[in-house]
C-alpha positions in Angstrom: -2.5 4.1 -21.6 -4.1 1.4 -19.4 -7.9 1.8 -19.1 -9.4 2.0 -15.7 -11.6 -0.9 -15.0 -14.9 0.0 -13.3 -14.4 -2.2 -10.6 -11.1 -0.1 -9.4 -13.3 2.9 -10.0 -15.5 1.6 -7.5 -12.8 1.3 -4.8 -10.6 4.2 -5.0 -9.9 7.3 -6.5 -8.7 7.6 -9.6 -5.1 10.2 -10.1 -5.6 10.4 -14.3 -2.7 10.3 -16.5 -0.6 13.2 -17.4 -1.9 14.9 -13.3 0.0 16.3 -10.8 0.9 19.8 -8.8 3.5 22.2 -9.8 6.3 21.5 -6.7 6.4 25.5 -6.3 3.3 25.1 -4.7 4.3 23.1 -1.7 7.0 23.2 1.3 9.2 20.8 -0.3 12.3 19.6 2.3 15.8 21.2 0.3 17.3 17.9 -0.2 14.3 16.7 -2.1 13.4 20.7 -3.8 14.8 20.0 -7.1 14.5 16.8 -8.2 10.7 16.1 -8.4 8.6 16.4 -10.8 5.6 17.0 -9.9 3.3 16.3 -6.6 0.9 13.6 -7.4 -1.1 13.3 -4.2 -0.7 15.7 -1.5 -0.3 14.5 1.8 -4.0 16.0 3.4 -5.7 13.8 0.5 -3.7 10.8 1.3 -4.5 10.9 4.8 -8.3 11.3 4.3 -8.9 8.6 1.5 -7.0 6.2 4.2 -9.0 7.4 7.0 -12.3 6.5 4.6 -10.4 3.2 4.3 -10.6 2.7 7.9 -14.0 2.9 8.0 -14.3 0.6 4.5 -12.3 -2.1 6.1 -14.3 -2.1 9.8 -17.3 -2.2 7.9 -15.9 -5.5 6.0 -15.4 -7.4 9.2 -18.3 -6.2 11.5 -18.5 -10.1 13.7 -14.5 -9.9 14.4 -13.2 -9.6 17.8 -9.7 -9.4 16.4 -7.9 -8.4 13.1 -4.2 -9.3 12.4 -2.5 -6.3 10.4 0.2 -7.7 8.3 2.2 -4.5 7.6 4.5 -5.3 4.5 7.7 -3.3 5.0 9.6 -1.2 4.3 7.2 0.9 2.5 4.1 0.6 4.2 5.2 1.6 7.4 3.3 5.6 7.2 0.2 4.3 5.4 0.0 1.4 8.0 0.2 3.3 10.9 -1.9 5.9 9.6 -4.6 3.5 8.6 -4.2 1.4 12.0 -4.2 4.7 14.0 -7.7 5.7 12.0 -9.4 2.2 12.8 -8.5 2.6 16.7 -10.0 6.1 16.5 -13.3 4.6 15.0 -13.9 1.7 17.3 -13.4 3.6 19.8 -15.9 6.3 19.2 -18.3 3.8 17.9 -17.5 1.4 20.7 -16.7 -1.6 18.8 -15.6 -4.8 20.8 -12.4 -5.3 18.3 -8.9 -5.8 19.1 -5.9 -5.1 16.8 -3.2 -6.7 16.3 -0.2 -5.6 13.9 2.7 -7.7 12.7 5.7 -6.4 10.6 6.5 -8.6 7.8 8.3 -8.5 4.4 7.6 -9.9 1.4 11.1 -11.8 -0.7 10.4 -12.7 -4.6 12.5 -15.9 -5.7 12.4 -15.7 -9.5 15.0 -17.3 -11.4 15.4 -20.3 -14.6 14.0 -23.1 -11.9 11.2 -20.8 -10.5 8.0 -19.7 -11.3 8.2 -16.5 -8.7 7.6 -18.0 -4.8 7.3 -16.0 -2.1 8.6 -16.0 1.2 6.9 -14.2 4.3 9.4 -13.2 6.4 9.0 -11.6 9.9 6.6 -14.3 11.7 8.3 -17.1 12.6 5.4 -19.5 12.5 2.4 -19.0 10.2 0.2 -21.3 11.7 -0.6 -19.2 14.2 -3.0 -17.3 11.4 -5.3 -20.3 11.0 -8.8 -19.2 11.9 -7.7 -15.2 12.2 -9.1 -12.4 9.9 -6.3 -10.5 8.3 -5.6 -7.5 6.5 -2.5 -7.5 4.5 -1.5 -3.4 4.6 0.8 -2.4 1.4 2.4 0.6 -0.1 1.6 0.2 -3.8 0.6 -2.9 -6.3 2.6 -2.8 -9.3 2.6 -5.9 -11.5 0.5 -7.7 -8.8 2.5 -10.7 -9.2 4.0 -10.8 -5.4 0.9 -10.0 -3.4 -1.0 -12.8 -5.6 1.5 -15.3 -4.3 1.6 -14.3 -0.9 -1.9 -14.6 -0.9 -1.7 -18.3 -2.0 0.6 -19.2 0.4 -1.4 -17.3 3.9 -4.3 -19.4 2.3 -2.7 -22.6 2.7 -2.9 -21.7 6.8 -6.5 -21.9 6.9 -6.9 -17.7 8.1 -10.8 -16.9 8.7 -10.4 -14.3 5.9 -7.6 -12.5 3.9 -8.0 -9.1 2.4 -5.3 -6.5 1.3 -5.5 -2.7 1.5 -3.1 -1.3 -0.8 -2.2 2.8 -0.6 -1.2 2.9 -4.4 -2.7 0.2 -7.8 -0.4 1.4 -10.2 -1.7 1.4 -13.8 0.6 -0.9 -16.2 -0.2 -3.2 -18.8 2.0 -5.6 -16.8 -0.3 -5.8 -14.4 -1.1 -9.8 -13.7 -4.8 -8.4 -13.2 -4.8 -8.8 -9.2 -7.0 -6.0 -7.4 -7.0 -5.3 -3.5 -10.5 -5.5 -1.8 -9.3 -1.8 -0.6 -7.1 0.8 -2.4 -6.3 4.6 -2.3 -5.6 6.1 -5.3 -5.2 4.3 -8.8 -2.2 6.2 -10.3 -0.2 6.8 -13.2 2.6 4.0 -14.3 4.9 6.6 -13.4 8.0 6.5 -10.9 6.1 7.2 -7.4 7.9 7.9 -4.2 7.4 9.7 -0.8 5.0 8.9 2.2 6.9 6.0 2.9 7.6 4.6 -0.6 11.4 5.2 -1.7 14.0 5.6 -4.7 17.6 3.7 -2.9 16.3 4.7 0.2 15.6 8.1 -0.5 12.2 10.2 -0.2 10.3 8.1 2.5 10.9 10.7 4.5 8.8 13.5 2.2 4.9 13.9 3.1 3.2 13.8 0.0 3.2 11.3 -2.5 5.5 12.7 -5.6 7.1 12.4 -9.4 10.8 11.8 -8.8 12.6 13.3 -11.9 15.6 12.8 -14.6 17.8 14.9 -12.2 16.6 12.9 -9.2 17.2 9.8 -11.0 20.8 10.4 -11.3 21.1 11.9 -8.1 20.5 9.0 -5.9 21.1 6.7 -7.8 23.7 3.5 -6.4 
C-alpha cells in the first residue's frame, strides 16, 4: 500500500484503498453490466471536483490574457472538455479578459536498449510557437509519471511563460517516478481504472463514471 503524501492530500481527493460502489447501484450500459467491478468515482463527483479545478487553475494564472490547453489524447478528451467548458463558464460570469486556446496532442514513449525513455509531442507541428505562452497540459491519469516528466522537459526547452499539468486521475503505485501535477482529481487505487474517457482496447470510454474493470472483463476485450 503506497502512503498518500500530504502534498497530494492537499490537491485532490483522496479514493482510499479497498473503495468503490456496488455496480447494482447504477444504470450501467448492458455491454459494460457485467464485467466491472466495482464503481470507483461516479460520474456527478467527477464532474464537480473538475469544475473546482476550473476555478484552481484560473486562480493560478490571474495576469494571462491567454492559456494554451494541451489536451493529451485519447483519454483526456471528456475531462478536457469538461474542464475547458467549466473555465469558459467562470470567466464569463466573473468577466475575466482571458482567451482559450486548446490543442489536441498525443504523447509517444520511445523506450528501448539505446534509450533512456524520450518523448515525442505529436499533434503541433511547430513547438516554437509555445515560447512565451502559459500552458496547461490536460491528462487522463498519471501512472508511473515517467512520460509527463519528459514531456515536460522537452515543452521547457521552448521557453513557454509557464507549464502546469492538471491530471483527472494520480494513480497510487510504488512505481511512481515521484512526479505530482500542480492540479489533480482524485488520487486512486493502483487498480485497473477505465470509463469517462479512459479505456481497456478501446473499450469503456464511452461509460460515465469512472470504474473497476474485472477478471471477466479482462478476458472479454481483450486483443
Amino acid at each position: 500500500m503506497v502512503t498518500v503524501s500530504d502534498e497530494i492530500r492537499k490537491k485532490c481527493l483522496v479514493i482510499p484503498d479497498g473503495s468503490g460502489y456496488d455496480t447494482s447501484l447504477f444504470t450501467i450500459p448492458v455491454k459494460y453490466a457485467n464485467f466491472l467491478k466495482s464503481i470507483l468515482i461516479p460520474n456527478g463527483l467527477v464532474k464537480d471536483r473538475t469544475h473546482k479545478l476550473a476555478v484552481d487553475i484560473l486562480s493560478s494564472v490571474p495576469n494571462t490574457k491567454s492559456l494554451v490547453v494541451l489536451c493529451v489524447l485519447k483519454g483526456g478528451y471528456k475531462f478536457c472538455s469538461e474542464l475547458v467548458d467549466a473555465m469558459e463558464r467562470y470567466i464569463c460570469s466573473c468577466e475575466i479578459n482571458m482567451s482559450i486556446k486548446v490543442e489536441f496532442i498525443r504523447l509517444k514513449s520511445y523506450h528501448n536498449v539505446s534509450s533512456t525513455g524520450e518523448v515525442e509531442v505529436i499533434g503541433l507541428s511547430n513547438l516554437s510557437h509555445l515560447t512565451g505562452k502559459d500552458i496547461l497540459i490536460v491528462e487522463d491519469i498519471i501512472d508511473t509519471g515517467k512520460t509527463m516528466t519528459k514531456a515536460l522537459e522537452l515543452l521547457k526547452q521552448y521557453s513557454p511563460n509557464s507549464v502546469q499539468c492538471a491530471s483527472l486521475l494520480l494513480k497510487r503505485t510504488d512505481k511512481s517516478c515521484g512526479y505530482v501535477p500542480e492540479f489533480i482529481g482524485f488520487s486512486c487505487p493502483d487498480e485497473f481504472v477505465l470509463g469517462y474517457g479512459l479505456d481497456y482496447n478501446e473499450f469503456f470510454r464511452d461509460f460515465p463514471h469512472i470504474g473497476v474493470i474485472n477478471e471477466e472483463g479482462i478476458k472479454q476485450f481483450a486483443v
